[in-house]
TORVO-853360 format. One line per 2 residues: number of its first residue (from 1); their letters; for each residue z, y, x of N, C-alpha, C, O. Coordinates in steps of 0.1 Angstrom, whole numbers. Atoms other than C-alpha are relative to their C-alpha. Layout:
NUM) a) Z,Y,X,Z,Y,X,Z,Y,X,Z,Y,X | ... .
END
This chain:
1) xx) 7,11,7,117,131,391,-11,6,-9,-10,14,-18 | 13,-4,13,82,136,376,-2,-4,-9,-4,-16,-6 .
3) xx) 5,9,4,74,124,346,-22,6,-10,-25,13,-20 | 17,-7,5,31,131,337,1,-2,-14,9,-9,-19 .
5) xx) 5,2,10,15,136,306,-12,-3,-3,-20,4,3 | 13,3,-4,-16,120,296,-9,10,-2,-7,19,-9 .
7) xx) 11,-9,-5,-49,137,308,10,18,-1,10,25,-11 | -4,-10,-6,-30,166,322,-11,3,9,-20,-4,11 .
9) xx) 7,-4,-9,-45,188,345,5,-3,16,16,-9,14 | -3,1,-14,-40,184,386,13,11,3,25,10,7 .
11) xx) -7,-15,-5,-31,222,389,-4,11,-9,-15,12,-14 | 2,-12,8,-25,254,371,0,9,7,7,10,17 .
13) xx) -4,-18,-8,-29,288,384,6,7,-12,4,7,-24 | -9,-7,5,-4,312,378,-4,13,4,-7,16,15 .
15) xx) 1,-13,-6,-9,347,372,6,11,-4,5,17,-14 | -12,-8,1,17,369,378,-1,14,0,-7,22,8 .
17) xx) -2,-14,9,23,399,360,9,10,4,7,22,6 | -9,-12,-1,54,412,368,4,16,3,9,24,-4 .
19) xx) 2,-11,-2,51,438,391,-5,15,-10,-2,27,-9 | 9,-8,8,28,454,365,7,-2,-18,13,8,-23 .
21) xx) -5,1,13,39,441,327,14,-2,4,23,5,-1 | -18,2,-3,73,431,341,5,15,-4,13,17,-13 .
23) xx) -9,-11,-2,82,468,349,-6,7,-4,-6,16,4 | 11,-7,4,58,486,331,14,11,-12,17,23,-11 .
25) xx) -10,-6,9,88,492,301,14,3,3,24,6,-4 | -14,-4,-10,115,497,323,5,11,-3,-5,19,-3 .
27) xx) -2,-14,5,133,529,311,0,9,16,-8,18,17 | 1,-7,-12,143,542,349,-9,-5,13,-11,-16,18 .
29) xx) 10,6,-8,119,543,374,2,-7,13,10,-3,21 | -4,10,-11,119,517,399,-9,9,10,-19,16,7 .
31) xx) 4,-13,-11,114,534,435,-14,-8,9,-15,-19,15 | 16,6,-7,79,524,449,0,-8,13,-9,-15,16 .
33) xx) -4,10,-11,96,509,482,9,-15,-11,11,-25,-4 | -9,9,6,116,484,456,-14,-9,-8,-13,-20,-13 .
35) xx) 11,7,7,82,476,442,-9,-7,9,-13,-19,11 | 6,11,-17,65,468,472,3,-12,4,-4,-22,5 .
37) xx) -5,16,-1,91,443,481,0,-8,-8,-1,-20,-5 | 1,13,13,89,425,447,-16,-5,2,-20,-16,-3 .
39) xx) 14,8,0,52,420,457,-1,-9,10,-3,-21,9 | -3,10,-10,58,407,489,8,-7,-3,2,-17,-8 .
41) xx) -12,19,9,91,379,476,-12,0,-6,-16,7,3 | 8,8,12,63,370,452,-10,-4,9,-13,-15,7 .
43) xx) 13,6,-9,33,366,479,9,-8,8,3,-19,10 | -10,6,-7,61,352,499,3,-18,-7,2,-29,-2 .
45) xx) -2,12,8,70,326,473,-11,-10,-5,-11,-18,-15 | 12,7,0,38,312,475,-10,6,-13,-22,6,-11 .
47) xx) 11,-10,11,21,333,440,-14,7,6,-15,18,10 | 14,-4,-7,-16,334,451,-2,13,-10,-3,23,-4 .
49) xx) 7,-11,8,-26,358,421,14,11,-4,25,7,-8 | -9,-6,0,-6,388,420,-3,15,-8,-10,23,-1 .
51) xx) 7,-5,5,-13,414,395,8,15,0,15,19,-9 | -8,-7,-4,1,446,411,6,15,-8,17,20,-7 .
53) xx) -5,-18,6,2,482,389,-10,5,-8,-20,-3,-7 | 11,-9,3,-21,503,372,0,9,-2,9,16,-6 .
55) xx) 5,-14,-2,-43,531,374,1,5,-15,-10,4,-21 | -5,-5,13,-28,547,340,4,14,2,14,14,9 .
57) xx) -10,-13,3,-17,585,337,6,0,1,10,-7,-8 | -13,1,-3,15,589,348,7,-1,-15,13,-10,-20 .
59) xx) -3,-3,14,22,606,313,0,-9,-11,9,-9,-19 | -1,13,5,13,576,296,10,-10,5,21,-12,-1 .
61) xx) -16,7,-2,36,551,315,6,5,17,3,3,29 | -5,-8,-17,55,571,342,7,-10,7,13,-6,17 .
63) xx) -3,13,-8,67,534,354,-12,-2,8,-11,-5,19 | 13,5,-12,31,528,369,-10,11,7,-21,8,10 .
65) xx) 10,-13,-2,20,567,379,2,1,11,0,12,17 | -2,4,-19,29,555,417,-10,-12,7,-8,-18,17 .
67) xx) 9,10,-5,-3,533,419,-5,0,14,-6,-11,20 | 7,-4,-10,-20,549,448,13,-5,12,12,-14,20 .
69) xx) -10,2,-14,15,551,470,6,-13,0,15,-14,8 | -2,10,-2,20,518,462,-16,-13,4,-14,-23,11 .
71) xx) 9,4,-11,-9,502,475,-5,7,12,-16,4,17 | 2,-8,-13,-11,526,504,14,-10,8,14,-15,19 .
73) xx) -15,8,-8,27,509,512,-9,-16,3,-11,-20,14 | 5,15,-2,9,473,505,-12,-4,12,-13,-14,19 .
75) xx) 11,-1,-10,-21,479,527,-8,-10,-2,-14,-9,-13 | 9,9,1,-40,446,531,6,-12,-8,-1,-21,-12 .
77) xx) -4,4,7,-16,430,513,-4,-1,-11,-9,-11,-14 | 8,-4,11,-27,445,483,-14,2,-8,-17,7,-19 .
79) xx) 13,0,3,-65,439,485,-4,-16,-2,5,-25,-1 | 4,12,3,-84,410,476,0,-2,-16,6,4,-24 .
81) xx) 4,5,14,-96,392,443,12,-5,-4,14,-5,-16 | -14,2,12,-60,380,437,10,11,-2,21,10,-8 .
83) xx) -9,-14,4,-45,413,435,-5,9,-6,-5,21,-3 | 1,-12,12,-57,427,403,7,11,-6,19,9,-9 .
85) xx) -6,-9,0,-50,462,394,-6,6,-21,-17,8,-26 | 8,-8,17,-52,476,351,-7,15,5,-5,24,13 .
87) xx) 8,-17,0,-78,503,346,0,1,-12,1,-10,-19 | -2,-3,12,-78,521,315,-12,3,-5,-16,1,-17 .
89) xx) 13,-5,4,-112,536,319,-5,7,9,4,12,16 | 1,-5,-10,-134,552,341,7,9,11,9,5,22 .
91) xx) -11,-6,-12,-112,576,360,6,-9,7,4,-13,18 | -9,15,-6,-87,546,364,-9,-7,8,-5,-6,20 .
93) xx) 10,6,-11,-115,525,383,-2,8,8,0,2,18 | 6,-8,-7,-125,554,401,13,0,9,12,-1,22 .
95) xx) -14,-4,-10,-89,557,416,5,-16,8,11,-18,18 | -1,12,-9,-87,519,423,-11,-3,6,-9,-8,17 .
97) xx) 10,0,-13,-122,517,437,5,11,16,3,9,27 | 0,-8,-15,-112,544,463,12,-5,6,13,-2,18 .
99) xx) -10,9,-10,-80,523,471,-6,-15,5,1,-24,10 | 3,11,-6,-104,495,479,2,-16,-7,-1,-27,-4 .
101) xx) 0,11,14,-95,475,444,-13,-14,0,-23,-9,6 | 7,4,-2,-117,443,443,1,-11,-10,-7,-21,-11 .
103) xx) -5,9,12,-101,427,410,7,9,-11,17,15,-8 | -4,-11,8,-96,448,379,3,-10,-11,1,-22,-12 .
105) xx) 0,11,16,-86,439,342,1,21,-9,3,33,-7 | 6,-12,9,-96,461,312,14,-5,-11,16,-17,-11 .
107) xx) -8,2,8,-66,462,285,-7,1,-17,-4,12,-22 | 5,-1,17,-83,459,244,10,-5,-9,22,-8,-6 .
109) xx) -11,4,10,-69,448,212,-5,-5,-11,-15,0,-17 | 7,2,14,-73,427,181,-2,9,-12,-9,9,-21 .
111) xx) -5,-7,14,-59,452,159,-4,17,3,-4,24,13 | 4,-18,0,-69,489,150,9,6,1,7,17,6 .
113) xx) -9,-9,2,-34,500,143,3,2,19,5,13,25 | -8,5,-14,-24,487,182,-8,12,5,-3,23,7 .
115) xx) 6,-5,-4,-55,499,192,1,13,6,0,16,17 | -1,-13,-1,-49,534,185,12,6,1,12,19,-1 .
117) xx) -9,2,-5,-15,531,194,0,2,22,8,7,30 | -2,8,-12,-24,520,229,-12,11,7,-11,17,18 .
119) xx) 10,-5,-11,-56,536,237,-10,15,-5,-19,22,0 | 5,-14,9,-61,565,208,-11,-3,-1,-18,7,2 .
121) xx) 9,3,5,-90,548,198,1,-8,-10,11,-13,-14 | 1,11,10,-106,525,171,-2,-14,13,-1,-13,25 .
123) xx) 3,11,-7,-113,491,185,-12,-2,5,-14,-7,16 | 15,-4,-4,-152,499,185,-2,8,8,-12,6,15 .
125) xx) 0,-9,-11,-146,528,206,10,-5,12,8,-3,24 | -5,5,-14,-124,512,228,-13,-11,6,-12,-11,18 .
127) xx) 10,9,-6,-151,488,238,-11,8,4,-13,9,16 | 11,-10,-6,-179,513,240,9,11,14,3,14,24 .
129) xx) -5,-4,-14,-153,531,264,-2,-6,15,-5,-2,26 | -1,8,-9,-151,500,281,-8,-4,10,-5,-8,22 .
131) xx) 12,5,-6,-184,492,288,-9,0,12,-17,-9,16 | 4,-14,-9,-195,521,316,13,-12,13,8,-19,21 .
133) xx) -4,4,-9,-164,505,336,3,-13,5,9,-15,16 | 5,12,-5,-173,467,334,-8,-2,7,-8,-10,15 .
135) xx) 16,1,-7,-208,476,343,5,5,15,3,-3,24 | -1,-10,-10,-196,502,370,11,-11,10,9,-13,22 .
137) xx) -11,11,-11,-167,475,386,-9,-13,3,-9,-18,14 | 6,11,-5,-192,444,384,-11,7,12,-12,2,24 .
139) xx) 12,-7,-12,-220,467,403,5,0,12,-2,-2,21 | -7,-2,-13,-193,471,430,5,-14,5,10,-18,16 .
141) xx) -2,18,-9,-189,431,434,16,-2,-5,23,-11,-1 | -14,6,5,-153,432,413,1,-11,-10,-6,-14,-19 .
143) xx) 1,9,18,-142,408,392,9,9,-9,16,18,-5 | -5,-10,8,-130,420,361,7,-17,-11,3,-29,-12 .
145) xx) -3,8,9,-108,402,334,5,12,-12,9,23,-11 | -3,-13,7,-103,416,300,11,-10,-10,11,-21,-15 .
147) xx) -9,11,12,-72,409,281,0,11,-16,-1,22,-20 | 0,-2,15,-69,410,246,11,-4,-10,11,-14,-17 .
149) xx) -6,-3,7,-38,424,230,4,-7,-15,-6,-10,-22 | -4,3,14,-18,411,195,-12,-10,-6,-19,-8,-17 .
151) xx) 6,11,0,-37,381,195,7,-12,-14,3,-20,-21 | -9,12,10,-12,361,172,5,9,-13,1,6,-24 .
153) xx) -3,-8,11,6,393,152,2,8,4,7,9,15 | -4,-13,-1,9,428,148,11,8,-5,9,13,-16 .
155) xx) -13,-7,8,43,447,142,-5,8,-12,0,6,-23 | 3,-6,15,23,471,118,-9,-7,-9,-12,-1,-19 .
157) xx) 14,5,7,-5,449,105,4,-16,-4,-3,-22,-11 | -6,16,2,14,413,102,-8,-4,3,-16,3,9 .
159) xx) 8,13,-4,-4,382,108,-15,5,5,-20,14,-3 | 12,-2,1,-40,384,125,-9,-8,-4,-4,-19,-5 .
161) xx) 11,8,5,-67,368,114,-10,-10,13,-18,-6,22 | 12,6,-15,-87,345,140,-9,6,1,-14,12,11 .
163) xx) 13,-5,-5,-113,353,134,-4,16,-1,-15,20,-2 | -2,-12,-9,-106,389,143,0,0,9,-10,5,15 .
165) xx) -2,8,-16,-93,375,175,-11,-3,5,-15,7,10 | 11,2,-2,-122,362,183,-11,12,3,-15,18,13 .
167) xx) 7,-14,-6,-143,389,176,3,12,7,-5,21,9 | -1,-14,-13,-125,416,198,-2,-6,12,-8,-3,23 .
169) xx) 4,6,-18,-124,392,225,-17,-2,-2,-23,5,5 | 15,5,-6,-161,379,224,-7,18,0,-18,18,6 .
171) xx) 4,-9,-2,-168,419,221,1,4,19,-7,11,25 | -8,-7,-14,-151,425,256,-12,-11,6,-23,-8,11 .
173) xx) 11,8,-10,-169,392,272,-11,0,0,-17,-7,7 | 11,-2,4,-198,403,258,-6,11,12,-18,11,15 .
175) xx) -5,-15,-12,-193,435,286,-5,-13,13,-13,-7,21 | -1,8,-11,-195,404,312,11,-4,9,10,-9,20 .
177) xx) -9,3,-7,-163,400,321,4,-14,3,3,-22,-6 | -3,10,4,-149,371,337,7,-7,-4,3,-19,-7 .
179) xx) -11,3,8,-117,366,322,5,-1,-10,11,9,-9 | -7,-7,13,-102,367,289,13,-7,3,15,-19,7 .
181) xx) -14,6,1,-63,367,287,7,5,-14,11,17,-17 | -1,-5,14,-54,364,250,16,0,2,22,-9,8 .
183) xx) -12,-5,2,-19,382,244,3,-3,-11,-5,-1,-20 | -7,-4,9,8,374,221,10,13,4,20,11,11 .
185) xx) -9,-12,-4,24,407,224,12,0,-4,21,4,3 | -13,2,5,52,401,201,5,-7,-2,16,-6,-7 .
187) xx) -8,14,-4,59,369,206,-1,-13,-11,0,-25,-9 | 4,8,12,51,353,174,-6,-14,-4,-4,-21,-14 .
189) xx) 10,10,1,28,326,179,5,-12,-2,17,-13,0 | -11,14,-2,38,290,176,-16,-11,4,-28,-9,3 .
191) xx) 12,10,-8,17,257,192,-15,-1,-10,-26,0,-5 | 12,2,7,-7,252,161,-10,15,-3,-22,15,-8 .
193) xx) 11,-11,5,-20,290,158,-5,-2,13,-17,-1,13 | 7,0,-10,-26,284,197,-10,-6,-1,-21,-1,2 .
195) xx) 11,8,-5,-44,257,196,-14,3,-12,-25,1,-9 | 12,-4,7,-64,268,163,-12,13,7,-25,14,7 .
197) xx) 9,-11,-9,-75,299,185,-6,-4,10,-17,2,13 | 7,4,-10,-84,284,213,-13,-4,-8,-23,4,-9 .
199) xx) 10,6,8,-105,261,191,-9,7,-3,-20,3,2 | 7,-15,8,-123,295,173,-10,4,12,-22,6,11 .
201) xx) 7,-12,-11,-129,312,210,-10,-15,2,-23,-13,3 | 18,7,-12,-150,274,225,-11,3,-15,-23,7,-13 .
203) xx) 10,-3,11,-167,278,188,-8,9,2,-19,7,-1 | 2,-8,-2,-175,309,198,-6,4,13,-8,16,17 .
205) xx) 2,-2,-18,-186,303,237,11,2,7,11,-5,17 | -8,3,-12,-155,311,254,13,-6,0,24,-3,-4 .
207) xx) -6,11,-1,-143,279,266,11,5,7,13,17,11 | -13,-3,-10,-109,273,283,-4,0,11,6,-2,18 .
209) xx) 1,-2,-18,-123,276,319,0,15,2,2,19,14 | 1,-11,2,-128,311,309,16,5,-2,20,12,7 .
211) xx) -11,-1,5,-94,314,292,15,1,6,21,-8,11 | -16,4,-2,-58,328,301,7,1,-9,3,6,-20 .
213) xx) -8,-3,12,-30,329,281,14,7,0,20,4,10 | -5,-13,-7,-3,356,281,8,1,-13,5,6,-23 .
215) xx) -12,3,13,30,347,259,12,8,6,15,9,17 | -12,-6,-2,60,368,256,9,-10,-12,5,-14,-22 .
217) xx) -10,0,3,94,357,246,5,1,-15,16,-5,-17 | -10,-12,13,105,373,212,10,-14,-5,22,-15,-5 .
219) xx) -9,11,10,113,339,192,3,-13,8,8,-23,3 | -3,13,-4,114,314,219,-11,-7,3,-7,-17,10 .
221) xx) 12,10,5,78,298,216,-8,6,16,-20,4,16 | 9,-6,-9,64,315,249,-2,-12,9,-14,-11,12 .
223) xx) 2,12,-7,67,279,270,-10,-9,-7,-21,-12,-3 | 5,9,7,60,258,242,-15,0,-4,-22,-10,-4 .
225) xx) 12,-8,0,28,280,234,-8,-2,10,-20,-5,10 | 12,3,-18,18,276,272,-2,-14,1,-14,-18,2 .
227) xx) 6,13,-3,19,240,275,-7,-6,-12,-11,-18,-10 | 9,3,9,0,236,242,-17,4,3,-28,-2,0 .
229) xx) 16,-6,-2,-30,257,254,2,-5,16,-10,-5,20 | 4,11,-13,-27,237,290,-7,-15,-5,-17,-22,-1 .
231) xx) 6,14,6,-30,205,269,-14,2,-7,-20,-8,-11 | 7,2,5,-58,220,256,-13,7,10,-24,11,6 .
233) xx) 8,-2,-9,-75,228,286,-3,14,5,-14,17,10 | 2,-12,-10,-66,264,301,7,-3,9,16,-12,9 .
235) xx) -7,0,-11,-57,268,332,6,8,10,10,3,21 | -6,-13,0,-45,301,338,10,4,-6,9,3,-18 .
237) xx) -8,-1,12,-15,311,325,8,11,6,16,9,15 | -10,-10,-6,1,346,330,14,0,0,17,-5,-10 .
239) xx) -14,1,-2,39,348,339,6,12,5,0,22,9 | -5,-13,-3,62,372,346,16,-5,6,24,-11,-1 .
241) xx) -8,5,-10,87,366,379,17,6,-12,20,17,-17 | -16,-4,7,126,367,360,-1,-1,-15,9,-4,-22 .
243) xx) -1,2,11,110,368,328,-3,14,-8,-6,16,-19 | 2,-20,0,106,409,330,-10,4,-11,-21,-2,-11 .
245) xx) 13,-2,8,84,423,303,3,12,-11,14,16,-14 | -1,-5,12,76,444,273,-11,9,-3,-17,13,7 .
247) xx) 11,-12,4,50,469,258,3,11,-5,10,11,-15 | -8,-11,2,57,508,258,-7,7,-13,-6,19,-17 .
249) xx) 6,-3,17,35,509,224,3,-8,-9,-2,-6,-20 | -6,9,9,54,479,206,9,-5,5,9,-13,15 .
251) xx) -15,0,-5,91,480,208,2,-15,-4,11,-21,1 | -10,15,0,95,444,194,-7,-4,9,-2,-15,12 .
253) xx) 3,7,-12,74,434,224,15,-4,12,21,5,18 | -9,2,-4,101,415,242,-9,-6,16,-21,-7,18 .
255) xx) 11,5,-13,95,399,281,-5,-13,-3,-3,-22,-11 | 15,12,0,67,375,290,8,-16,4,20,-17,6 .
257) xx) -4,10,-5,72,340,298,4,3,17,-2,10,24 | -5,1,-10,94,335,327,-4,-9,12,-1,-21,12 .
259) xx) 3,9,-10,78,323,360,7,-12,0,2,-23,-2 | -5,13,-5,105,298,370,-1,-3,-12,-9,-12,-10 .
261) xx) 0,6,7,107,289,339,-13,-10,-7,-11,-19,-15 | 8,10,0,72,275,337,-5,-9,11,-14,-18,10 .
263) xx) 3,12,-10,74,259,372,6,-6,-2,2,-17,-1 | -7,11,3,99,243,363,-5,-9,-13,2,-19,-18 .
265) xx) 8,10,12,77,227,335,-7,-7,4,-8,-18,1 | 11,5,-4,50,223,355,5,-10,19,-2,-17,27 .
267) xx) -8,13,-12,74,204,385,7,-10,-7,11,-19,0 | -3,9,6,86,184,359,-13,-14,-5,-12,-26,-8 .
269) xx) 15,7,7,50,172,348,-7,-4,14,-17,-11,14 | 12,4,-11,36,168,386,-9,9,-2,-20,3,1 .
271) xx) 8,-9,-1,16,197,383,-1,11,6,6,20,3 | -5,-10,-16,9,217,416,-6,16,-10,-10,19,-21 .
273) xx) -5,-17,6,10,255,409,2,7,18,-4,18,18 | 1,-7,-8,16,265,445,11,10,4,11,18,14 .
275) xx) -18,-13,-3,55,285,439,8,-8,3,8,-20,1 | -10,9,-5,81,275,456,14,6,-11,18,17,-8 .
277) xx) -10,0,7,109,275,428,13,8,5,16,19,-1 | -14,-9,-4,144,288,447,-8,8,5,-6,16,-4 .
279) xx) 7,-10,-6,121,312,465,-4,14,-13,-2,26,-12 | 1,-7,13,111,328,429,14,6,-3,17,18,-4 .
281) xx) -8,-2,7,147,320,417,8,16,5,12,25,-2 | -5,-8,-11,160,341,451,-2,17,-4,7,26,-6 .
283) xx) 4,-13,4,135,370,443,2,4,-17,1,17,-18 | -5,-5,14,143,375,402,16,2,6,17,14,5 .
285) xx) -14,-4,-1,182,378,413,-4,12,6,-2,21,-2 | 2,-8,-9,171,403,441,-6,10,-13,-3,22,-15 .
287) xx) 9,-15,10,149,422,413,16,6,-10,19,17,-12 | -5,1,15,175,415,385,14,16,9,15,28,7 .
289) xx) -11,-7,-12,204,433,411,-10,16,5,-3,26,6 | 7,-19,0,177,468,418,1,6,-15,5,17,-18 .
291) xx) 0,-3,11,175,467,383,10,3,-10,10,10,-20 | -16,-5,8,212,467,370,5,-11,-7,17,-11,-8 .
293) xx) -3,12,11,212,435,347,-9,-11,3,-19,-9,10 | 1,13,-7,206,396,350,-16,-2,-6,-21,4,-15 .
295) xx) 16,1,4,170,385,347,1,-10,-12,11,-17,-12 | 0,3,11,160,371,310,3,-14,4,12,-21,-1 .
297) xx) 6,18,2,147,333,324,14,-7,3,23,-4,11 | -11,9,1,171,306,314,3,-10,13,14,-15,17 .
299) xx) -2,8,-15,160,287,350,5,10,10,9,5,20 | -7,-8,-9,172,319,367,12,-1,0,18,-3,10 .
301) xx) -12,4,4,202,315,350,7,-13,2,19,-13,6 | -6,12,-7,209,282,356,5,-6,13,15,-12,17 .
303) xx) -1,2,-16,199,280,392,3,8,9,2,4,21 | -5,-11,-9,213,311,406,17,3,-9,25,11,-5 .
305) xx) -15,5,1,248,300,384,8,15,-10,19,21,-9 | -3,-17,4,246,335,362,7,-5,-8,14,1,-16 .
END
């Protein structure tokens, strides 16, 4: 039984993380044929946008330094505008253009401390890093999305300021990107800082047609957070298949919102999305079972009877 809410949207697109933030903080490494299949169950379960690995230094996260041999396994699977791949910085493009990449995303940050945490830079240099590889991925006909990190709070810097927020993102879209996917990384956020930020970025030019939004877990608020910034006109909304997640530069980073767990919001509301629910549920058991322990999402749990 549906029941709508007024002026909802038709349909959300969903854009799934997991493969990539899901298993990014995983302590042992998941074997590159076990990664493959989690991309297929997920293209399988109807997930048009599938956001597969990145071109990162191994040394940096030795969870994602199997990029190449995992889209060599994916083949055509793996190509196309909905199988965005992270670049860190030129090199990183350079290694997913020559796998034939055709959808990239740029990682930044509200905060200086994260920043240089994350990318050994200030925030101003990470953008001028950046710049060379928006220009250099749009020239090649990619799209590019840029997300933008500790959006709500920072483990070392507490509360951010909006209008911080704002200004690292409108720095990044300022690059030409078409994306922005604002991160709560540590989970913090609650419906009224959403929706004041949203508010900040259309003040600022980028409206919600522009806008994803990219909630983890920590306190609970990762759902509640998403259907606030749907109500308020995004329509993107990253997820992460089981619920999988975390950041290997902020330990309270806990996992992202749980796919089933927001189809199941958005099959409650009449709002197409395009997943087939037990088909997700099917594939988080299947991951949760390579992985050793039960997947986080409370709809996995319920409907696979954990």
């Amino acid at each position: 039984m549906t029941e709508p809410l007024p002026d909802q949207p038709d349909r959300v697109t969903i854009y799934e993380v997991g493969p990539r933030d899901g298993l990014q903080n995983e302590k042992s490494v998941v074997p590159t044929q076990v990664k493959a299949e989690f991309v297929r169950r997920l293209l399988a379960a109807g997930l048009e946008t599938v956001e597969l690995t990145s071109f990162v230094p191994q040394k940096w996260v030795p969870q994602l330094g199997d990029a190449e041999e995992l889209m060599d396994l994916l083949g055509e699977e793996g190509l196309g505008q909905r199988r965005p791949v992270l670049v860190p910085n030129e090199r990183g493009l350079d290694r997913a253009l020559e796998r034939g990449v055709t959808s990239v995303a740029i990682f930044g940050s509200a905060t200086e401390t994260f920043a240089r945490k994350n990318l050994n830079r200030s925030v101003e240099e990470s953008v001028q890093m950046f710049a060379p590889v928006v220009k250099r991925a749009l020239d090649a006909g990619a799209w590019v999305r840029a997300y933008v990190s500790m959006c709500f709070g920072d483990p070392w810097e507490g509360p951010v300021p909006v209008e911080q927020v704002v200004d690292a993102c409108s720095r990044l879209m300022d690059l030409g990107c078409d994306q922005l996917s604002i991160g709560d990384t540590i989970g913090v956020g609650t419906p009224g800082h959403v929706h004041r930020l949203l508010d900040a970025l259309g003040d600022a030019g980028i409206g919600p047609e522009q806008t994803a939004v990219h909630f983890h877990d920590t306190y609970g608020q990762a759902l509640a957070n998403t259907m606030t910034a749907i109500g308020d006109g995004v329509r993107v909304v990253d997820a992460s298949t089981g619920g999988l997640g975390g950041c290997p530069y902020a330990r309270s980073a806990t996992g992202n919102l749980a796919t089933e767990d927001l189809v199941w919001a958005l099959d409650g509301l009449g709002i197409e999305h395009g997943a087939d629910l037990d088909a997700l549920v099917r594939t988080s058991t299947w991951m949760a079972e390579q992985l050793g322990r039960p997947a986080p999402s409370r709809v996995v749990k319920a409907l696979a009877g954990d």
